[in-house]
C-alpha positions as CSV (number, residue, x, y, z in Angstrom):
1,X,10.2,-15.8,11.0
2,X,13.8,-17.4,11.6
3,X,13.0,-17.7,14.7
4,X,9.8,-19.3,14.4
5,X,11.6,-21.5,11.9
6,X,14.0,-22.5,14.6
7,X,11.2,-23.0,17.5
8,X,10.0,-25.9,15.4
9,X,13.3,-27.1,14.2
10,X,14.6,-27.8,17.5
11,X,11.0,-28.9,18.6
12,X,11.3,-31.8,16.4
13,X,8.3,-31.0,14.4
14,X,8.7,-33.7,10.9
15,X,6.7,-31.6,8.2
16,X,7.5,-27.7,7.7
17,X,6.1,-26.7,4.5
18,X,7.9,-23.1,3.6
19,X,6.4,-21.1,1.1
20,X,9.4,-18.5,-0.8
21,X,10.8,-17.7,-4.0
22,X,14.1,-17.6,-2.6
23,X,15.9,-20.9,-2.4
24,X,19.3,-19.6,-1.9
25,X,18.4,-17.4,1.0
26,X,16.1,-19.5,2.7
27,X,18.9,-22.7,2.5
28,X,21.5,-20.6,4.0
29,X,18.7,-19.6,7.1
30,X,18.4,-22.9,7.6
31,X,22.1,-24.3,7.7
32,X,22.9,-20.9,10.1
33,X,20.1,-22.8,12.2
34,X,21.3,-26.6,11.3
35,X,25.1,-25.5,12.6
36,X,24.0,-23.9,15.5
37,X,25.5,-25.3,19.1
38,X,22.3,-26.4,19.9
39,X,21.4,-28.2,16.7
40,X,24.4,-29.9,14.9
41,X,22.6,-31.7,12.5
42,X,23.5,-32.4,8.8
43,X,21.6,-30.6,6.2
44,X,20.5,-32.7,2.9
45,X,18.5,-30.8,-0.1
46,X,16.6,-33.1,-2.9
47,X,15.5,-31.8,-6.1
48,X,14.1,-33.8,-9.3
49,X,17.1,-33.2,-11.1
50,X,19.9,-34.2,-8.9
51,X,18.3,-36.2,-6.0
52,X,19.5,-35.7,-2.9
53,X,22.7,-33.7,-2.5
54,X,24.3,-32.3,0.9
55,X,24.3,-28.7,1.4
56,X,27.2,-26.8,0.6
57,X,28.1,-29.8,-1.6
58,X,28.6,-29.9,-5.4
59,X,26.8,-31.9,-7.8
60,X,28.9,-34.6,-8.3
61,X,30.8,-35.2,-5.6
62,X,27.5,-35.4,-2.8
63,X,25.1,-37.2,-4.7
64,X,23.0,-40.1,-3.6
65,X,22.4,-42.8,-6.4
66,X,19.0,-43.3,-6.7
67,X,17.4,-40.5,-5.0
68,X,16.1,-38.9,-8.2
69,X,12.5,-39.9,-7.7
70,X,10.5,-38.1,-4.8
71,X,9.5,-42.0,-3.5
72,X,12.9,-43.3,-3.1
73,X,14.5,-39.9,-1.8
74,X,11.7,-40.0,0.9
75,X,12.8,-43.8,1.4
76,X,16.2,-42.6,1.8
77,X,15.4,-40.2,4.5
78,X,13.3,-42.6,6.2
79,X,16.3,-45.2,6.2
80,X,18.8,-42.0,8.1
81,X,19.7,-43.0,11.8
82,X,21.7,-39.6,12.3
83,X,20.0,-36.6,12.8
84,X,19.7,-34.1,9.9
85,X,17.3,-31.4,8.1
86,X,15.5,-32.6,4.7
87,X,14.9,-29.8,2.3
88,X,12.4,-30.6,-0.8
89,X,12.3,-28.3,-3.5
90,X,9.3,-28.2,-5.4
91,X,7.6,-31.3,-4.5
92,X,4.5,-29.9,-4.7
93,X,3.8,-31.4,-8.2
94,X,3.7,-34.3,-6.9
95,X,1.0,-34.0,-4.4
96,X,-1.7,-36.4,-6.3
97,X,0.4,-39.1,-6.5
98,X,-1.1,-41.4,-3.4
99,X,2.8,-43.4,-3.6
100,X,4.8,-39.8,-2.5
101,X,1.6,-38.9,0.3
102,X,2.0,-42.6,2.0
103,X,5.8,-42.1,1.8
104,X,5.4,-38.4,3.5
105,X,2.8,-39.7,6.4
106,X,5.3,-42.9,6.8
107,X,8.1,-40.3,7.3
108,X,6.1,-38.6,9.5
109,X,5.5,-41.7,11.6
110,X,9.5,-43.0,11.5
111,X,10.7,-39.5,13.3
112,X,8.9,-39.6,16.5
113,X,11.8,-39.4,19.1
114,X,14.3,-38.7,16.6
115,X,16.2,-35.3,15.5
116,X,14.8,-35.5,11.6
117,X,12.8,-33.2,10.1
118,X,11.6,-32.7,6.2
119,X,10.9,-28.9,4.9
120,X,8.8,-28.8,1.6
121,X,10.3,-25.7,0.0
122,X,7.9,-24.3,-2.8
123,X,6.8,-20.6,-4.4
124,X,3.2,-22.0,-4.1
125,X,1.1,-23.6,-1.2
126,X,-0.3,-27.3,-2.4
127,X,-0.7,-29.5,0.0
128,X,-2.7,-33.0,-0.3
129,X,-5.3,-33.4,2.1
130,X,-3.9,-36.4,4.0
131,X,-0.9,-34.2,5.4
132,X,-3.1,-31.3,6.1
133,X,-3.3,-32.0,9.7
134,X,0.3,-33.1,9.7
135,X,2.3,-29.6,8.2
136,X,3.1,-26.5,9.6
137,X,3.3,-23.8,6.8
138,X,5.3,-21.0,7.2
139,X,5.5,-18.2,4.8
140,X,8.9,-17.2,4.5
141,X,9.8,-13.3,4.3
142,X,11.3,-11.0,2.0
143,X,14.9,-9.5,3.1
144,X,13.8,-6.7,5.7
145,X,16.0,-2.9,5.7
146,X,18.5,-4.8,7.7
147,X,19.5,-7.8,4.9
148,X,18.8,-4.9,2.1
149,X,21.8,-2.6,4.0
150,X,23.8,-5.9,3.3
151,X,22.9,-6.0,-0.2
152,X,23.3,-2.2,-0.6
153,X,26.7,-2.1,1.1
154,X,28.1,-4.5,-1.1
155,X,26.8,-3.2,-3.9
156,X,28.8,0.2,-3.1
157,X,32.1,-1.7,-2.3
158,X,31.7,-3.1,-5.3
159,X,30.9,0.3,-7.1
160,X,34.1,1.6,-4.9
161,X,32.2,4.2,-3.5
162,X,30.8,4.8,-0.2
163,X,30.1,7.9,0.1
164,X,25.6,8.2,0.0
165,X,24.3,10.0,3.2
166,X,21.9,8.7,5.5
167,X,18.8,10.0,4.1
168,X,19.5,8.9,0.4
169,X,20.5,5.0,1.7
170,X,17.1,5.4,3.6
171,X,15.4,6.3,0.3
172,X,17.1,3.3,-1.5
173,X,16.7,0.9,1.1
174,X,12.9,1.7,1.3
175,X,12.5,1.8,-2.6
176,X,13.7,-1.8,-2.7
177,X,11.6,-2.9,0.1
178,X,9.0,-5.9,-1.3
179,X,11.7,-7.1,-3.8
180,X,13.8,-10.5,-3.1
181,X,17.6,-10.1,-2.3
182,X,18.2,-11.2,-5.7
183,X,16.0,-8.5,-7.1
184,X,17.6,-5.8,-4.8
185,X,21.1,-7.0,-5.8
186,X,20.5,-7.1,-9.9
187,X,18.1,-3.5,-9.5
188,X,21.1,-1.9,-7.4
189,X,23.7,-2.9,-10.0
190,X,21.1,-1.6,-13.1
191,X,21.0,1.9,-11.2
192,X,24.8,1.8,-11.2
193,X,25.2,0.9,-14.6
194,X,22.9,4.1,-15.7
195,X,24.2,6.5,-13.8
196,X,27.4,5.0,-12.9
197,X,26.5,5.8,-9.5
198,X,23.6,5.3,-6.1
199,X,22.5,8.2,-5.1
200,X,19.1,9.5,-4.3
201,X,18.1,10.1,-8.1
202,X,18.5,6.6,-8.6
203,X,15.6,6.0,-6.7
204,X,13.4,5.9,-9.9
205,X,15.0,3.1,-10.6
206,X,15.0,1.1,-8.2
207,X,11.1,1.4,-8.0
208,X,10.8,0.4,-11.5
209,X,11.5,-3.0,-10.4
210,X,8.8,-2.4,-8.4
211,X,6.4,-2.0,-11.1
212,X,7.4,-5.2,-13.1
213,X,6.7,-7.0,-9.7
214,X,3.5,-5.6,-9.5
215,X,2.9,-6.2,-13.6
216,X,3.9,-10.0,-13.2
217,X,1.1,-11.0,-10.3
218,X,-1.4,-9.7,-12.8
219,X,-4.1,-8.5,-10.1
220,X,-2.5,-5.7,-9.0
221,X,-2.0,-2.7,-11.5
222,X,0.7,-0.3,-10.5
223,X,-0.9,3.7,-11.5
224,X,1.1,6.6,-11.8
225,X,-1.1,9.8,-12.2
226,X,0.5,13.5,-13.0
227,X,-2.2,14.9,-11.6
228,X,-2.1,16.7,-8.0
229,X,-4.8,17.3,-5.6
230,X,-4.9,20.7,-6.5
231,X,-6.4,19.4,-9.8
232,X,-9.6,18.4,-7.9
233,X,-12.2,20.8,-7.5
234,X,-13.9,21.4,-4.4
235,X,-13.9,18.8,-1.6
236,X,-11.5,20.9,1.1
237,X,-12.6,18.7,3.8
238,X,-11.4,15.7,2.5
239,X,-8.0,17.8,1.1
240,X,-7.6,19.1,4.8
241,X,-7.8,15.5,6.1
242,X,-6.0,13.8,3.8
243,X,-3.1,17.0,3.8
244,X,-3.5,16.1,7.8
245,X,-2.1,12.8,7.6
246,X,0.4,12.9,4.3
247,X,3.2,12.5,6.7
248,X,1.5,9.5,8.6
249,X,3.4,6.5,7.8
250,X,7.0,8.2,8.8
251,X,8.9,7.0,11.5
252,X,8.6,10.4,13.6
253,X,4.6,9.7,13.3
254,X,5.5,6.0,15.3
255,X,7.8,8.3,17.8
256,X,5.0,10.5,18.5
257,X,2.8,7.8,19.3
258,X,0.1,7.8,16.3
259,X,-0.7,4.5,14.4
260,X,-0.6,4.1,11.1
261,X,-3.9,5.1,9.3
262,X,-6.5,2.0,8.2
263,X,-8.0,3.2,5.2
264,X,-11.1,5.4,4.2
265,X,-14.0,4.8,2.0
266,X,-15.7,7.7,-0.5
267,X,-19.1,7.4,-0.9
268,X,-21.2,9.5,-3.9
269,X,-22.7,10.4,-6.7
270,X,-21.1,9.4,-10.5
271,X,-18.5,11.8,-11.5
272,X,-18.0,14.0,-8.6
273,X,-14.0,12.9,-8.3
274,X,-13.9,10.1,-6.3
275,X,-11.7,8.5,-8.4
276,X,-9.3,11.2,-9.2
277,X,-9.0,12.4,-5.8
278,X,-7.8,8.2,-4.7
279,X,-5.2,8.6,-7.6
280,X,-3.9,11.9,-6.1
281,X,-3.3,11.2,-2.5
282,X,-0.4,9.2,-4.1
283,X,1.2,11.9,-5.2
284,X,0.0,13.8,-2.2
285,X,1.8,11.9,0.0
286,X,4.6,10.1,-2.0
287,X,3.2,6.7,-1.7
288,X,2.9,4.2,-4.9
289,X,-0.6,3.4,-5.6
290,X,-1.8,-0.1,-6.6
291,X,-5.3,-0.7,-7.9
292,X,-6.9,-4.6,-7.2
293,X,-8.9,-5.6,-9.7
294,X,-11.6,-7.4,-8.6
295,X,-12.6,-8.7,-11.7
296,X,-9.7,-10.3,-12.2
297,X,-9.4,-11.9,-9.1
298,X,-12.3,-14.0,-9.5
299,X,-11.7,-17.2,-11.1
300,X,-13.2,-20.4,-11.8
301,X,-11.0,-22.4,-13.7
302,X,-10.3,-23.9,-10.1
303,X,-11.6,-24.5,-6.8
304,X,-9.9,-22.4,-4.1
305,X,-8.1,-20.5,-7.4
306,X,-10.2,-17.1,-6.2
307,X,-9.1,-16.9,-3.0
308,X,-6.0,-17.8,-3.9
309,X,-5.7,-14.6,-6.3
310,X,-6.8,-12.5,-3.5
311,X,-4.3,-13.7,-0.7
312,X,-1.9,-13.2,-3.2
313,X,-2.8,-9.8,-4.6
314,X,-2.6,-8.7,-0.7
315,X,0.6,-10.3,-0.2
316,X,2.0,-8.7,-2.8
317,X,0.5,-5.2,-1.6
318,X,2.1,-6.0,1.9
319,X,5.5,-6.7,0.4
320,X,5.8,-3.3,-0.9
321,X,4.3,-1.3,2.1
322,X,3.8,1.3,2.7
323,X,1.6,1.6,-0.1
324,X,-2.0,2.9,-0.8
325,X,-4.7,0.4,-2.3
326,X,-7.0,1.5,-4.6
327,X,-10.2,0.0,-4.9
328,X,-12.5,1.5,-7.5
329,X,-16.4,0.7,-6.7
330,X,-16.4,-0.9,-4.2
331,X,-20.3,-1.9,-4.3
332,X,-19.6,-3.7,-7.4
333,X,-17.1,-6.0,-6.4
334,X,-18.9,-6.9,-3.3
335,X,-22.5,-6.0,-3.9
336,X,-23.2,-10.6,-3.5
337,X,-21.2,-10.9,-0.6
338,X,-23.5,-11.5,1.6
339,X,-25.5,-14.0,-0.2
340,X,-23.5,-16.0,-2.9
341,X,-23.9,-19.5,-2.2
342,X,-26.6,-20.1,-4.6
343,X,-24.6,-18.2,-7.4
344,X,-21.1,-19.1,-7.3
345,X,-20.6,-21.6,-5.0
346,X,-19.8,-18.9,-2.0
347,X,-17.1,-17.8,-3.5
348,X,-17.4,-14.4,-3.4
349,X,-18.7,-14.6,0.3
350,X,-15.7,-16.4,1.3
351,X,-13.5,-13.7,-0.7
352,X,-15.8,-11.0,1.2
353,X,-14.7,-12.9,4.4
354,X,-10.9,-12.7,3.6
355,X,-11.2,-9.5,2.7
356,X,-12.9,-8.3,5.8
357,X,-10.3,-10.2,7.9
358,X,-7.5,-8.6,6.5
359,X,-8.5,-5.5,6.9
360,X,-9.3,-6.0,10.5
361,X,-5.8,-7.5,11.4
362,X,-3.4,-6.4,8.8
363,X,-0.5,-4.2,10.5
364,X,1.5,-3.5,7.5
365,X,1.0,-0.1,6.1
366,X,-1.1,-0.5,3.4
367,X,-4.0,2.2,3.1
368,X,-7.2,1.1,1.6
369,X,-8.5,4.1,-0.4
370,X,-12.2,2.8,-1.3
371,X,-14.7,4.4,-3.6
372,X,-18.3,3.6,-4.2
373,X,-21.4,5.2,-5.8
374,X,-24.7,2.9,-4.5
375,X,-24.3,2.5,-0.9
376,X,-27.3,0.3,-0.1
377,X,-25.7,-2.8,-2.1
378,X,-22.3,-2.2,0.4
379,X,-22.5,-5.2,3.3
380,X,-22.7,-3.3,6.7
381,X,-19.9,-4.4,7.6
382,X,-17.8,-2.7,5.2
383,X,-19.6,-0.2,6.9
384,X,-18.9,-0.3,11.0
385,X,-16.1,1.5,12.7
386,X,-13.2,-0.1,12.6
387,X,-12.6,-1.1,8.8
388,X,-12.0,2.4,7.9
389,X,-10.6,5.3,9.5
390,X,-13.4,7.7,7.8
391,X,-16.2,7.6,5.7
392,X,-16.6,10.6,3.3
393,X,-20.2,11.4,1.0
394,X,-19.0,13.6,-2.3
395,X,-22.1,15.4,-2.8
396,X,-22.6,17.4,-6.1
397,X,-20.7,20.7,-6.5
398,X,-22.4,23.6,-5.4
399,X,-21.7,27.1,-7.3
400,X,-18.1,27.8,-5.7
401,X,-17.4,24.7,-6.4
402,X,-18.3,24.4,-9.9
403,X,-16.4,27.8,-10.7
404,X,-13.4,26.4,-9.1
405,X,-13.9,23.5,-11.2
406,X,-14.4,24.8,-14.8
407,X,-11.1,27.2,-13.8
408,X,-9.3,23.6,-13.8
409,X,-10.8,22.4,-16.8
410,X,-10.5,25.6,-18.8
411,X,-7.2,26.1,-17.7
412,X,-5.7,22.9,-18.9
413,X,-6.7,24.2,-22.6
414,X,-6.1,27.5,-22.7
415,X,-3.7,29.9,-21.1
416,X,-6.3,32.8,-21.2
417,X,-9.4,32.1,-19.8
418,X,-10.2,35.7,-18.5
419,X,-13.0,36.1,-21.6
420,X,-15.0,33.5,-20.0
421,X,-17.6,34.6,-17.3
422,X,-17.0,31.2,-15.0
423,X,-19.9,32.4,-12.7
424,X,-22.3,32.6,-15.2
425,X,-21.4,28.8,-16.2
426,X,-21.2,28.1,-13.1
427,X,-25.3,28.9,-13.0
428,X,-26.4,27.4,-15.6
429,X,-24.6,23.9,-14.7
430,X,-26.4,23.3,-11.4
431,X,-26.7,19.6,-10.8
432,X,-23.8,19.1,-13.0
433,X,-21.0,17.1,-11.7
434,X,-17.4,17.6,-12.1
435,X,-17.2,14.7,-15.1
436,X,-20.5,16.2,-16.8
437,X,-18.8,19.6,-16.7
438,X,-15.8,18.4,-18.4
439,X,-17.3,16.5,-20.8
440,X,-19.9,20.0,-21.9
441,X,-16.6,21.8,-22.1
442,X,-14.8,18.6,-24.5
443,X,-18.2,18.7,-26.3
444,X,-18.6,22.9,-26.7
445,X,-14.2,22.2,-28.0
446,X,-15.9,19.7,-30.7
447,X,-18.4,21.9,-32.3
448,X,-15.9,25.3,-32.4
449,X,-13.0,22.8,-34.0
450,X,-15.4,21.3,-36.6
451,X,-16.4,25.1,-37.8
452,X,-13.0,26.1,-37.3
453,X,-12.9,28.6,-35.0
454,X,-12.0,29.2,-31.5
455,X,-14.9,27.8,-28.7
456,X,-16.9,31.0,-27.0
457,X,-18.9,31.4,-23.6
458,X,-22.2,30.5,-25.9
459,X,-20.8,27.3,-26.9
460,X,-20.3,25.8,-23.5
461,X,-24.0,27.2,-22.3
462,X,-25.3,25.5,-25.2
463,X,-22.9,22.1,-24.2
464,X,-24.3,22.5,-21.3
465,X,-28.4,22.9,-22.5
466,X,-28.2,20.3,-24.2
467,X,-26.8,17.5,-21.8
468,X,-29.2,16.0,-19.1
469,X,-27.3,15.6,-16.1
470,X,-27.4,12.5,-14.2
471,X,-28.7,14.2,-10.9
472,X,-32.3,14.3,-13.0
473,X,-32.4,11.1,-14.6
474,X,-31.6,9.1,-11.4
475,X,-33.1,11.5,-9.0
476,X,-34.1,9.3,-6.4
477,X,-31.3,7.0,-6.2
478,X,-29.2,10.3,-5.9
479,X,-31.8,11.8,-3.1
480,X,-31.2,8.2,-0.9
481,X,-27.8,8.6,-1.1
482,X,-27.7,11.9,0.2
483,X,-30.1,10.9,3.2
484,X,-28.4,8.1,4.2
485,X,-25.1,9.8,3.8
486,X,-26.3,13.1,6.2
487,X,-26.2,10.7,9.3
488,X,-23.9,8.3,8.9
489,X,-20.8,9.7,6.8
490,X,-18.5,13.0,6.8
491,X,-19.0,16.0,4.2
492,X,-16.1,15.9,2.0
493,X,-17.0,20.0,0.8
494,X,-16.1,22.2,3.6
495,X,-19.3,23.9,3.7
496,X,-21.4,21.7,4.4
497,X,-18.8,20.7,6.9
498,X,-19.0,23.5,8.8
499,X,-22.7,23.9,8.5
500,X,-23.4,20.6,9.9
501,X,-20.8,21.8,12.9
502,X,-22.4,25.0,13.7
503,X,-25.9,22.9,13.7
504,X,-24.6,20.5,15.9
């Protein structure tokens, strides 16, 4: 992006609008690019507070009298016959007033042929209307391993101490990744200060800065779940293929020539672990695990202020790669996609667009862990090869399955769970799913506690008689799930898996 930076620099483009947080790192970029032998120019920086001040100047020694307001700084600029770089921080509150726009465009107009150029330096993207055609925006990047090595290595001589192997300054360089050099420098010194050391058990730490990044967008919600996969009952297919690929986003996966996996979508009926297996594929393969909320997303306090959320939300996801992104029913959040502009304005069809796009061309490693229950409201082109590496059904657990899952359950409350006979609960829960089985076992717990006494075999078969599983009272929206998903997705039980093999 330096580069690019540079490209238009020395192409004499007047209007670079530069989107980052980080005004001391992005100042010193450009003054590297300013000083260069092929550049020499003379780097200014204006702010409200100060006017306009030379770089590497101080305060009061630098400034230009009467430079404070955005109009007569511009003015100032214009009136420049050497060449130089004009850096604007925060102007962007001034966008509606049509004085600092006609001062902007007249800028514009005064630097053909000559070696000026003006860079709007903001943490947000606002531009008026009359420059749109004008700017060049440029999102500005956070510090990559390299700058973060920088940071680290400091950090240590500072610490006097050198001495961290290569795989535990991998580990801290890659915990810090997504955060701004400033972050990375005050998280580095708060894992010192702890421990009174950097070493690979700091790395907790340094991804707890992580966390309040992800806290402060809003959209995004940072999960942690103690659960493994093992918890989840059933589903070996999908365990085997997700198990396949835990070690995917590694840099020996890149040597061996395999690209870095999309994302996959679960498709099934209510309560059958969709959910639960999304949040432990984190675990699974050491990855943090971010949830967008779609609901929050969507905003109209604003025009544009939706879409807005989302870029953001995904920019944030990006910066923090690689990283798995949870979306929890899908079919919900996208079910008027296709047809909104009578509801909302198109906004969520325009939001369906972005998000489509994204998916298709993003190259940083975020995984897109998807789940949905009714698949006839998903868009088909959610649905088309491409925008996920697999589509899985999670059909109801047969018998096996069901044993294996009240084991869990029972498990979890009691060390001794011999004097239950799992296969005959096992029976008499057909059409149950995992959720409903869990919940009879909670309910048959309730009725033992409030007689106080200990819960028996008979009071989970009664649990169980008396709860009406959801396989019977939506029995057809559960049969055209199951047809449409025999053709068109991948059994996440194993034997069904292997039954549909040995019939092909």
């Amino acid at each position: 992006m330096q580069e690019e930076l540079k490209v238009l620099i020395k192409a004499q483009y007047p209007l670079i609008y530069l989107v980052t947080s980080e005004e001391e790192r992005t100042e010193r970029a450009i003054a590297t690019i300013a000083q260069s032998k092929s550049q020499q120019r003379r780097v200014f920086v204006w702010t409200v507070t100060h006017g306009i001040i030379e770089y590497g100047q101080s305060h009061n020694t630098s400034q230009h009298h009467n430079t404070v307001s955005p109009q007569s700084a511009i003015q100032w600029v214009i009136q420049q016959k050497e060449a130089g770089i004009y850096i604007f921080k925060d102007l962007h509150p001034f966008k509606d007033s049509p004085e600092v726009t006609r001062w902007l465009r007249d800028a514009i107009a005064s630097f053909k042929d000559a070696q000026k150029s003006i860079i709007l330096m903001s943490p947000v993207q606002q531009i008026p209307i009359e420059l749109e055609k004008e700017v060049v925006v440029i999102d500005y990047p956070l510090p990559d391993m390299t700058e973060l090595n920088q940071v680290l290595s400091h950090q240590l001589e500072q610490a006097k101490t050198r001495r961290t192997t290569t795989e535990t300054r991998e580990k801290l360089l890659k915990a810090a990744l997504g955060l701004t050099k400033d972050e990375a420098e005050k998280v580095y010194r708060k894992a010192y200060v702890k421990s009174g050391r950097l070493t690979e058990n700091e790395v907790d730490i340094v991804l707890s800065e992580k966390k309040q990044l992800i806290r402060r967008n809003g959209i995004l919600e940072y999960i942690e779940e103690d659960e493994t996969i093992d918890s989840v009952g059933g589903l070996e297919e999908l365990k085997k293929w997700l198990k396949q690929r835990s070690n995917a986003f590694t840099e020996r996966a890149r040597e061996y020539g395999l690209p870095q996996p999309k994302g996959m979508l679960i498709l099934g009926v209510p309560g059958c672990g969709k959910s639960l297996i999304a949040k432990t594929t984190s675990r699974l393969w050491g990855l943090p695990l971010l949830r967008l909320d779609m609901g929050r997303v969507y905003d109209g306090s604003m025009v544009g202020r939706s879409e807005a959320n989302l870029r953001n939300a995904l920019k944030t996801a990006e910066s923090i790669s690689p990283v798995i992104l949870f979306i929890d029913e899908l079919d919900k959040s996208f079910a008027g996609g296709a047809g909104s502009s009578d509801s909302d304005g198109g906004t969520s069809s325009r939001i369906f667009g972005s998000f489509l796009t994204w998916m298709q061309e993003k190259t940083s490693p975020v995984f897109v862990m998807a789940t949905a229950n009714r698949v006839e409201r998903l868009p088909g082109e959610f649905l088309r090869k491409g925008r996920f590496d697999e589509i899985f059904f999670v059909d109801l657990p047969n018998a096996e399955e069901r044993q294996e899952i009240f084991k869990i359950h029972l498990s979890k409350r009691r060390r001794d769970i011999v004097r239950f006979d799992i296969e005959q609960l096992a029976k008499v829960s057909d059409g149950f799913s995992g959720a409903e089985i869990e919940q009879a076992l909670i309910a048959a717990m309730y009725e033992a506690f409030a007689q106080d006494r200990e819960f028996t075999q008979l009071d989970i078969i009664a649990a169980i008689k008396s709860t009406l599983p959801l396989s019977r009272t939506m029995t057809e929206q559960v049969t055209a799930l199951r047809d449409w998903a025999r053709q068109r997705a991948r059994p996440a039980a194993s034997s069904i898996a292997e039954y549909q093999r040995l019939e092909f």
